[in-house]
matplotlib code that plots the C-alpha trace (Angstrom):
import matplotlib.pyplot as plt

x = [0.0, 2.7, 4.1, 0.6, 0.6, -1.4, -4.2, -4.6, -4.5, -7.4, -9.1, -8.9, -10.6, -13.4, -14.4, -14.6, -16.1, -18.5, -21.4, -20.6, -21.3, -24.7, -26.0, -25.8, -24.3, -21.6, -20.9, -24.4, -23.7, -20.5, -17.5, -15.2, -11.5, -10.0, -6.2, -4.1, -2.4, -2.3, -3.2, 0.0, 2.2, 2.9, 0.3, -2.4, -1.6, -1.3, -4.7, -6.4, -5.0, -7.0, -9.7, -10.1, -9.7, -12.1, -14.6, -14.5, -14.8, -17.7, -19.3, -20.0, -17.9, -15.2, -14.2, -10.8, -11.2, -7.7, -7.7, -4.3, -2.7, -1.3, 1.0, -2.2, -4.3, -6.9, -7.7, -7.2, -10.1, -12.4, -12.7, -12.7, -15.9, -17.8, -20.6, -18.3, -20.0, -17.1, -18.1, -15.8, -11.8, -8.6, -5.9, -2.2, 0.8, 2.2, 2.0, -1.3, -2.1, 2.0, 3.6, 1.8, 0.6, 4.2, 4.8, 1.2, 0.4, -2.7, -4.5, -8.3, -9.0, -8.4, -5.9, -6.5, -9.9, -9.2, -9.5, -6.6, -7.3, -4.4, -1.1, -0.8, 2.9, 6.4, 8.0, 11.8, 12.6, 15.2, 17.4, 17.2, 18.8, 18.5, 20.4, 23.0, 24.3, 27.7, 27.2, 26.4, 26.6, 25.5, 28.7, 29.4, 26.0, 27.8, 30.9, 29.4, 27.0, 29.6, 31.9, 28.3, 26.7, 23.2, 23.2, 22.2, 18.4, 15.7, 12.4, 9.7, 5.6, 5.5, 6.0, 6.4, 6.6, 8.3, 10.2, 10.9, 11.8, 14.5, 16.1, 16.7, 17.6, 19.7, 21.4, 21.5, 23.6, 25.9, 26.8, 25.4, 23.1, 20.9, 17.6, 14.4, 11.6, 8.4, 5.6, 1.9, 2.7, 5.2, 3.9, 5.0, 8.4, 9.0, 8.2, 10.2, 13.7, 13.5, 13.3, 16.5, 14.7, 15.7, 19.1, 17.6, 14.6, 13.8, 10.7, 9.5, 10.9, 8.3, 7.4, 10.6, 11.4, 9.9, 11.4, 14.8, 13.9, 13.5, 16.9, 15.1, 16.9, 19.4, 19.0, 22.1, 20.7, 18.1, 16.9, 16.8, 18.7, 18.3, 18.7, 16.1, 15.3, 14.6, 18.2, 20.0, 23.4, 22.3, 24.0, 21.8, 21.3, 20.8, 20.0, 17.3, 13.8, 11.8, 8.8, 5.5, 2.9, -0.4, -2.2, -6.1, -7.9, -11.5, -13.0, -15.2, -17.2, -18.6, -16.4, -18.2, -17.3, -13.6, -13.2, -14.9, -12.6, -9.9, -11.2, -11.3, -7.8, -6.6, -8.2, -7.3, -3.7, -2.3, -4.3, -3.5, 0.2, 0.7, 4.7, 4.2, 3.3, 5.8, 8.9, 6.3, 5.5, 8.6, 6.3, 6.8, 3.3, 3.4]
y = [0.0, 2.7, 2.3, 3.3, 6.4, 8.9, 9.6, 5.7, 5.7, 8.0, 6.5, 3.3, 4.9, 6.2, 3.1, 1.3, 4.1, 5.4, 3.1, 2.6, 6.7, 6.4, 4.5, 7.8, 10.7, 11.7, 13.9, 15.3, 17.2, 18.7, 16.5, 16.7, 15.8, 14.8, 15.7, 14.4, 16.9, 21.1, 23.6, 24.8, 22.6, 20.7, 18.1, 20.7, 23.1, 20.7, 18.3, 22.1, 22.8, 19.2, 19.9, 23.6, 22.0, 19.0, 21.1, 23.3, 20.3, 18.7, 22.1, 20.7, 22.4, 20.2, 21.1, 20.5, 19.3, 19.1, 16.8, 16.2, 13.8, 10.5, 10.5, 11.0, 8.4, 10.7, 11.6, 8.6, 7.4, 9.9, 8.5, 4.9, 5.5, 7.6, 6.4, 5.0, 6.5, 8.5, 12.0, 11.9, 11.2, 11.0, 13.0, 12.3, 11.4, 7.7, 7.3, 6.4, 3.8, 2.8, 3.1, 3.5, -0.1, -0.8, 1.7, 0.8, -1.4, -1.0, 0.9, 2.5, 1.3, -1.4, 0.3, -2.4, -1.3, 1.7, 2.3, 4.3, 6.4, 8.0, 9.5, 13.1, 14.2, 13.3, 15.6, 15.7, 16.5, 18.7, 18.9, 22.2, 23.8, 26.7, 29.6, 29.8, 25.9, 25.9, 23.6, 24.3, 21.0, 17.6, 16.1, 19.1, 18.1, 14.8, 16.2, 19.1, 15.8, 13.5, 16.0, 16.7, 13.8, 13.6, 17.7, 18.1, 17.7, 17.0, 18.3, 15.6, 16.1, 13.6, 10.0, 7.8, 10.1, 10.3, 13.5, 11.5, 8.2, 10.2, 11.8, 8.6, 7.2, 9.8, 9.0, 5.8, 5.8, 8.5, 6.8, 10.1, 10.1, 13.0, 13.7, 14.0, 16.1, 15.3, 18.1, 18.1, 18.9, 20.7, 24.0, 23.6, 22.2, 24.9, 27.8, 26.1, 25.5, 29.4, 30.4, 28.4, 26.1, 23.0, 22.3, 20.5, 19.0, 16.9, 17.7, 18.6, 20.9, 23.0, 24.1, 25.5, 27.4, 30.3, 30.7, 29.6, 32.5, 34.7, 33.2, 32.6, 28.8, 27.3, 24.1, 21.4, 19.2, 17.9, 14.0, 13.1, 11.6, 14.5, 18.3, 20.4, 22.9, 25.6, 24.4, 23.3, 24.3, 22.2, 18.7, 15.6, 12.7, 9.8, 7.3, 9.5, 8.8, 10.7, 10.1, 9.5, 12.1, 13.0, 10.1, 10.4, 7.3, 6.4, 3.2, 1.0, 2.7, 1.4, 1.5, 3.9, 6.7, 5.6, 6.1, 9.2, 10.7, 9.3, 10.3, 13.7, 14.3, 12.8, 15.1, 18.5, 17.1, 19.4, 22.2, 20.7, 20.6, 22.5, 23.1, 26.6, 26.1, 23.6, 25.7, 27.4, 24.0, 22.3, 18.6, 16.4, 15.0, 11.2]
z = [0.0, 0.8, -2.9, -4.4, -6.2, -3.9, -6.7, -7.2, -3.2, -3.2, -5.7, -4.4, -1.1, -3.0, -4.1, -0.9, 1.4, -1.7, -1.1, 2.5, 3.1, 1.2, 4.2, 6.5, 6.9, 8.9, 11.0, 11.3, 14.7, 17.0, 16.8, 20.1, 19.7, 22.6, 23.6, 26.1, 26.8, 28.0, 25.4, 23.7, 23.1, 20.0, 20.9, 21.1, 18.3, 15.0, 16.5, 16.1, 12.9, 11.5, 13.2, 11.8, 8.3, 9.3, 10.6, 7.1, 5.0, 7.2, 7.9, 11.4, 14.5, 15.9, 19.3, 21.1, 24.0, 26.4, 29.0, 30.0, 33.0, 33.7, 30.7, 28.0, 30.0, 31.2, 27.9, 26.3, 29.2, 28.0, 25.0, 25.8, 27.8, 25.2, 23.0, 20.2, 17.4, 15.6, 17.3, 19.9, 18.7, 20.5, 18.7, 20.6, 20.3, 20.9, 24.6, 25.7, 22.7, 22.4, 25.5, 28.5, 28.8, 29.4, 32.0, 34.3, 36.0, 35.5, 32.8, 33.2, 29.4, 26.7, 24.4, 21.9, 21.1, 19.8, 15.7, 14.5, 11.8, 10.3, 11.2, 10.7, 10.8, 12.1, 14.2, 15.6, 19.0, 19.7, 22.7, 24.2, 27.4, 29.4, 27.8, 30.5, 30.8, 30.3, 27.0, 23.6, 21.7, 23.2, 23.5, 25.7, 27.5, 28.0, 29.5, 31.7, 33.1, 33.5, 35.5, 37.4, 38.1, 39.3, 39.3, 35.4, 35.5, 32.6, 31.9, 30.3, 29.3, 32.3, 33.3, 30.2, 27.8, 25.0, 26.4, 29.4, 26.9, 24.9, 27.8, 29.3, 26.0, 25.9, 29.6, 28.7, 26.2, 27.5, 30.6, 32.4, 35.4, 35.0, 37.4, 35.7, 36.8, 35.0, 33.9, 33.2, 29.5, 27.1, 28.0, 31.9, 31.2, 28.6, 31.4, 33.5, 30.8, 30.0, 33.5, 34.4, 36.7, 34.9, 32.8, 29.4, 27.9, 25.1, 23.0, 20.2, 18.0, 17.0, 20.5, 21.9, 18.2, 19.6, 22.4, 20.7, 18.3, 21.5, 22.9, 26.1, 25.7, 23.5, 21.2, 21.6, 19.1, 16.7, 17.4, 13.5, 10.8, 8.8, 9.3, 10.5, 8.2, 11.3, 12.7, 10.1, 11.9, 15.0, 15.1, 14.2, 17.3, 15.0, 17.9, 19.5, 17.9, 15.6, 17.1, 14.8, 16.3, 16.4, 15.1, 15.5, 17.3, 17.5, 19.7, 18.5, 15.8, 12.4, 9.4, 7.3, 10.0, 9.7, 5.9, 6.0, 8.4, 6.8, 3.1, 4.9, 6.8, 3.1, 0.5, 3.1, 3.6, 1.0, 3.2, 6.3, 6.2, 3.2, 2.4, 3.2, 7.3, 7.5, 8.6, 11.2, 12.9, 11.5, 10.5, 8.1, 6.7, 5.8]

ax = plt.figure().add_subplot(projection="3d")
ax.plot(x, y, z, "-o")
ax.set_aspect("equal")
plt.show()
């Protein structure tokens, strides 16, 4: 399927769901999408971008609706327990469907009933510090940690995350013993790297460009194979993941609803993520 040319793709799409949409319409009311996590950050502002362009092509409102905590479980509950009928989505990154069942004990829903729907961009994270660390590359990171160990400390989005994932990927690797100190969110750890109250944190890139711009922090590195073309000059962390982000789950719900939502988020993705934004939120659309 990933070789198909995209117009045969879509095609191919239009045939399936065609006759399946003629049995009802949908959406035929408000549509609430559901995100793990604080308004803000990166996992906030592109799941608004869709549903902006979603709600334009339904001509029905879709609401964001951010209910963060527990690593993206909270939300990620919300929407296991709603009538699964396609008007309430959960649009996240990977933790709460992908990781989180590894890091619980126990988990407050069934991660394996949820539908996914599509993937809508891959972000890097970058590796940013506070503007006054005395390190401006990461193997500099490395050294300053190594000749301070268990004084460098990390923000994350929280417990399990893939912030909190990377940075001990990161430590790992390194040989360094750094102290992490977990966040409700991107937003929280961000306020708390440009006011000097934590040494580093590694998220997504998109979200700390503005303050980078602002040199209110500094970036060490870009976790990607590739330069970033907002930091082309920072050095690339091969090892660290690119993490796929923002894909948009359903539970249970019939498959007329699915195609139709992914019909949708297909035919805008030229709007969506057009070439133009992408050095504004730095995304890469699949």
């Amino acid at each position: 399927m990933m070789g198909l040319p995209r117009t045969l793709l879509a095609a191919l799409l239009l045939l399936v769901a065609g006759p399946v949409f003629a049995q009802g319409a949908y959406p035929t009311k408000q549509v609430r999408m559901v995100v793990p996590f604080p308004a803000g950050g990166s996992a906030d502002i592109l799941c608004r971008i869709a549903g902006e362009k979603l709600g334009a092509a339904w001509n029905q409102p879709v609401i964001i609706d951010n209910r963060a905590g527990a690593g993206g479980n909270v939300g990620a509950e919300i929407v296991y327990r709603a009538e699964p009928d396609g008007y309430t989505l959960l649009c996240s990154p990977p933790g709460p469907l992908s990781i989180n069942h590894n890091l619980y004990k126990t988990m407050p829903y069934d991660w394996t009933k949820f539908v996914p729907v599509t993937v809508l961009a891959l972000v890097p994270n970058a590796i940013s510090a506070r503007i006054d660390l005395p390190a401006s590359s990461v193997q500099e990171l490395v050294a300053y940690a190594k000749a301070n160990p268990g004084k460098v400390t990390y923000a994350s989005q929280g417990n399990g995350s893939t912030s909190h994932l990377s940075a001990q990927m990161l430590a790992t690797m390194a040989g360094i013993d750094m102290v992490h100190i977990p966040y409700k969110g991107e937003g929280p750890a961000l306020i708390d790297l440009t006011a000097g109250r934590v040494d580093i944190f590694i998220g997504n890139i998109s979200a700390a460009l503005r303050f980078e711009k602002a040199r209110q922090l500094k970036f060490l590195g870009v976790a990607s194979r590739t330069r970033s073309p907002v930091a082309p000059l920072r050095t690339c962390v091969a090892l660290l993941p690119t993490w796929p982000l923002w894909p948009i789950f359903i539970t249970n719900l019939p498959s007329l609803v699915n195609f139709r939502i992914s019909l949708s988020l297909g035919r805008f993705a030229g709007l969506l993520l057009r070439p133009s934004a992408l050095p504004t939120i730095n995304t890469k659309p699949l």
